[in-house]
N, C-alpha and C positions, 0 to 999 in steps of 0.2 A: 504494500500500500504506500504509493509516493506520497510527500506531502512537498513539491516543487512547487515556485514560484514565478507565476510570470508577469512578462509587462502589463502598465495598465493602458486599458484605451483610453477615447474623451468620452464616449457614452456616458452621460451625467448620470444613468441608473445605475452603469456596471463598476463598483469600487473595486478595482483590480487592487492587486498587493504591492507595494511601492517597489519598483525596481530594481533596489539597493538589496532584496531579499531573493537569488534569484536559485539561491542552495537552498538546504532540505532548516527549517527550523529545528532544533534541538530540542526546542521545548515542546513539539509536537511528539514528536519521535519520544521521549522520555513520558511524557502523556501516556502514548500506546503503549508505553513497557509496563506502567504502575497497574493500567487496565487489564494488561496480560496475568500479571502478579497475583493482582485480586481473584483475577477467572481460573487460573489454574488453584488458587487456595479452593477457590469453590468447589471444584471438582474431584480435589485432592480428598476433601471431606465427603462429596458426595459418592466417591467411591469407597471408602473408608466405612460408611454407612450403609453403600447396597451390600457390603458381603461383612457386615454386622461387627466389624471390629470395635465401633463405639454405639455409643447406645442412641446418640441422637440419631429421629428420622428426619435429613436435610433435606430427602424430596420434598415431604411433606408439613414439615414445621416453616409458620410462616416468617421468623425472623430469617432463616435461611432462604426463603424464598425471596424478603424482599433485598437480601444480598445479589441475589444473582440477578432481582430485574435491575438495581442501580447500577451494578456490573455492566448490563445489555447497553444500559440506557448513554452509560460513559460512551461505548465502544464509536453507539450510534452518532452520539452526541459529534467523538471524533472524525465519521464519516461526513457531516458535513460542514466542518472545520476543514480540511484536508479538499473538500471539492472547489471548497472558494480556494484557497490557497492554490490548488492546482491548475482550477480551469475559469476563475473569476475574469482573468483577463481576456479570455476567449478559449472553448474546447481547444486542446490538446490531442486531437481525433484518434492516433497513433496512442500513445499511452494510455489514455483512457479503455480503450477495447483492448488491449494488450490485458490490461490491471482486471477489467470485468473477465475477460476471457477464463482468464486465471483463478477468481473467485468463484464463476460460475460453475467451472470444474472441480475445485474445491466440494462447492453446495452439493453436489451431484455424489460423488465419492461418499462426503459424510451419511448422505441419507443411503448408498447402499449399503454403506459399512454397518450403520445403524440397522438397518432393515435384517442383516445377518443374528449380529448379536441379539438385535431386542425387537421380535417384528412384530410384536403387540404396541411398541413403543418407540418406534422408530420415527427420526429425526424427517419430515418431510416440509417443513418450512420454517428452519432454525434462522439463526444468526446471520450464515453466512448468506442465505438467502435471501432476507430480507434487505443485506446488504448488497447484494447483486443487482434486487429490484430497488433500491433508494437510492445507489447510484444516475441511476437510469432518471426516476422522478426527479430528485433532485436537481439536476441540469434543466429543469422549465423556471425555476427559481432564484436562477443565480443571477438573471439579468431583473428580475423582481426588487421594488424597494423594499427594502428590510425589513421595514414594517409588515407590510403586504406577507411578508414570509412568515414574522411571526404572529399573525394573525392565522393563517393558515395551520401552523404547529398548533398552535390554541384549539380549530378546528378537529382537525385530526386527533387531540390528546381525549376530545369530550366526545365523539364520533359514536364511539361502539355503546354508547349511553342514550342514542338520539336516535341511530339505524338497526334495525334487527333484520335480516335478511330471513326469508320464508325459512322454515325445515326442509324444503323439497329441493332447494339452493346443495343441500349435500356436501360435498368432497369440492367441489367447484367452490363452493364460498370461504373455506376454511382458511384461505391462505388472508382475507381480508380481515376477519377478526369479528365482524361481523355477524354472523352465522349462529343460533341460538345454541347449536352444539357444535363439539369439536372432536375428532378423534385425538386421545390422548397420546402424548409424544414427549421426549425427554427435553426436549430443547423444540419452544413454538414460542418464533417472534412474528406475530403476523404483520398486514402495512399497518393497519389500526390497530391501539393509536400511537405503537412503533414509533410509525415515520416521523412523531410529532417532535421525536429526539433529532434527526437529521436537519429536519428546517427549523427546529433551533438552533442548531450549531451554524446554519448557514446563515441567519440571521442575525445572530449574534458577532458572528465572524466578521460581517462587514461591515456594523456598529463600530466594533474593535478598528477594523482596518481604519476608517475616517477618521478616528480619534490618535491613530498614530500609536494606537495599543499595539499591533502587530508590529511595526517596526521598534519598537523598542525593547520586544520579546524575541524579536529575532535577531539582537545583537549577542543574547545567552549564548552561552557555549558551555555544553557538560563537558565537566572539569575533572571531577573525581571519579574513581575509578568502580564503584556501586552504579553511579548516574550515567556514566558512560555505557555501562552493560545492561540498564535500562533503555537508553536509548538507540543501541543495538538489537536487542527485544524487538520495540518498538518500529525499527527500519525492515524487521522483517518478519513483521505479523503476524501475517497468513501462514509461512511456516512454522511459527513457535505455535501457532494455535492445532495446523494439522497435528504436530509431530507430540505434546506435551498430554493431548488426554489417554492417546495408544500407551504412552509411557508411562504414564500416573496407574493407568486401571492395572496393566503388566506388572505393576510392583506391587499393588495393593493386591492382589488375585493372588501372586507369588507369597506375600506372609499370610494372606490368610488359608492358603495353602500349608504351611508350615508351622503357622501358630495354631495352640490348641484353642477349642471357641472358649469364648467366658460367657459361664451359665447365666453372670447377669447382666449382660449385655443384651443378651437371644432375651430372659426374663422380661425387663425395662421394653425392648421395642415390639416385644408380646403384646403385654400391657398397651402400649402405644396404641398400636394395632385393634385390638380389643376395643379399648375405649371410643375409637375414630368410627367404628364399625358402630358400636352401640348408641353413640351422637345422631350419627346418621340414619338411626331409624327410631329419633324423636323420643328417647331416651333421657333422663334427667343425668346431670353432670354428675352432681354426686352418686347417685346410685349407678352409674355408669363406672365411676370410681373403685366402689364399695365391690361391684360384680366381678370387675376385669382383675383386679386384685386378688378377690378370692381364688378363682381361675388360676389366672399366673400361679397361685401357691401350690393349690392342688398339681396342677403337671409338675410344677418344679419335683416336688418330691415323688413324682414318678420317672423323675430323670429325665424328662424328654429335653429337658432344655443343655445347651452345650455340644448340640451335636450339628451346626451349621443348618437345620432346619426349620424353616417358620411355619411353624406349626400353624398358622392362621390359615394360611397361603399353599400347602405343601400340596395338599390331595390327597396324599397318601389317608387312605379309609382308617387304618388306626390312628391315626393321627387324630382324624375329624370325631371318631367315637369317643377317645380320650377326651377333647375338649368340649363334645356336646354335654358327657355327660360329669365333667365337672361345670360343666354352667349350668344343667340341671342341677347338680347337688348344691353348688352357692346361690342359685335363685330361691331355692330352699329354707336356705340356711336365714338369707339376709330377708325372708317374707317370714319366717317363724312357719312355713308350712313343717 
């Protein structure tokens, strides 16, 4: 993902980036490294958590979740910083289709890879996807006054609040965000109201630019040798981002391969489990509590716990009998039947 500078025109609409900036910003590029940082912590723990090495469930818990949308939302944010920067003074026709070419292929891979691994929950309108497509929208914006952009972001951010696309819309609407249901996917950045991060950054970018914010950020230069290897990161994205989740999951798969499970680890996101399951079907919190607890005790002392299998989840027929009927016997207990 470049972040090059070029000339500006006279186009009083179009605030190109002053001339004097015509290399890669540092503070861009160190930007994307911090963003990468954070994404790969996410993932690090979100694999950490699919094969039960800690007890938090990060899919599901919403403080991890709104990590990962601020995570999205940086990346996005940076994709349209990085388009004024690059193509503010006028498309770059050649690097631009070169830079999409290259994502787009990316977007493609991840979602087969995905589809392998997890094809209940495979990846079919992530990250880089939307980023393929905000690319593309993005560029009707960049000759737009600023305003005009971020009134539009504002639009987009309240969207999916205003439009519901029929149910009969399907598989065709899902990528808009729009859509009353979705198939569930490990990673879904739809354009709404996604994009509403991209034309702010584009917006905001050329605020920046006219205020002479931009040339004065682009006279930084990483210095130290931490900041430098961020901003290395950062100059080479899209590879740190293919290459960093195959290696994360391979190492985490690898000890929990090797480590023994801890019983209360599997105990904890039982429970978790349990009680998410019991909410969901209009269940009081606490006696949801009081239930999922009783549960978890009874299997524990039949040992099932510790053995890498979630029992909520597993299928296996003794599995489901053991826990029907200690939910029978704690619905028991906790009714005085």
């Amino acid at each position: 993902m470049t972040s090059r500078i070029t000339a500006p025109e006279t186009d009083a609409t179009n605030i190109a980036p002053p001339p004097s900036l015509r290399g890669r910003l540092d503070a861009l590029d160190v930007a994307r490294g911090l963003a990468l940082v954070a994404m790969a912590s996410y993932h690090l723990a979100w694999d950490l958590s699919f094969f039960e090495l800690i007890s938090a469930d990060v899919a599901g818990d919403p403080g991890w979740r709104a990590y990962a949308r601020a995570i999205a939302a940086s990346f996005l944010l940076l994709v349209g910083v990085g388009l004024v920067l690059g193509h503010g003074g006028g498309l770059r026709r050649r690097p631009f289709l070169i830079r999409l070419a290259k994502i787009v292929a990316a977007a493609a891979l991840i979602s087969a890879a995905t589809y392998v691994a997890f094809p209940d929950t495979f990846i079919y309108f992530g990250i880089l996807h939307h980023i393929a497509l905000a690319s593309v929208v993005g560029l009707a914006f960049l000759r737009l006054p600023a305003m005009v952009t971020l009134a539009a972001a504002a639009l987009a951010l309240v969207l999916p609040s205003l439009v519901v696309l029929p149910a009969e819309t399907g598989a065709l609407g899902w990528w808009t965000g729009l859509t009353e249901w979705v198939k569930p996917a490990n990673d879904f950045v739809p354009l709404f109201p996604w994009i509403s991060a991209v034309l702010a950054g584009i917006g905001v970018t050329r605020i920046a630019i006219r205020a002479g914010l931009v040339a004065r950020i682009g006279r930084w230069r990483a210095s130290a040798m931490p900041v430098r290897l961020l901003a290395s990161a950062g100059r080479h994205s899209l590879a740190v981002y293919l290459i960093h989740q195959p290696l994360l999951y391979g190492l985490v798969w690898l000890a929990a391969t090797l480590l023994p499970a801890d019983p209360a680890v599997e105990r904890a996101r039982f429970i978790d489990a349990c009680e998410a399951s019991c909410r969901d079907m209009s269940g009081e919190a606490a006696l949801c509590t009081a239930h999922c607890g009783c549960i978890g005790d009874r299997i524990a002392a039949e040992g099932l716990f510790g053995t890498r299998r979630n029992a909520m989840s597993s299928g296996d027929p003794e599995d489901i009998r053991r826990v029907e009927s200690a939910s029978a016997a704690c619905a028991a207990e906790l009714t005085g039947d």
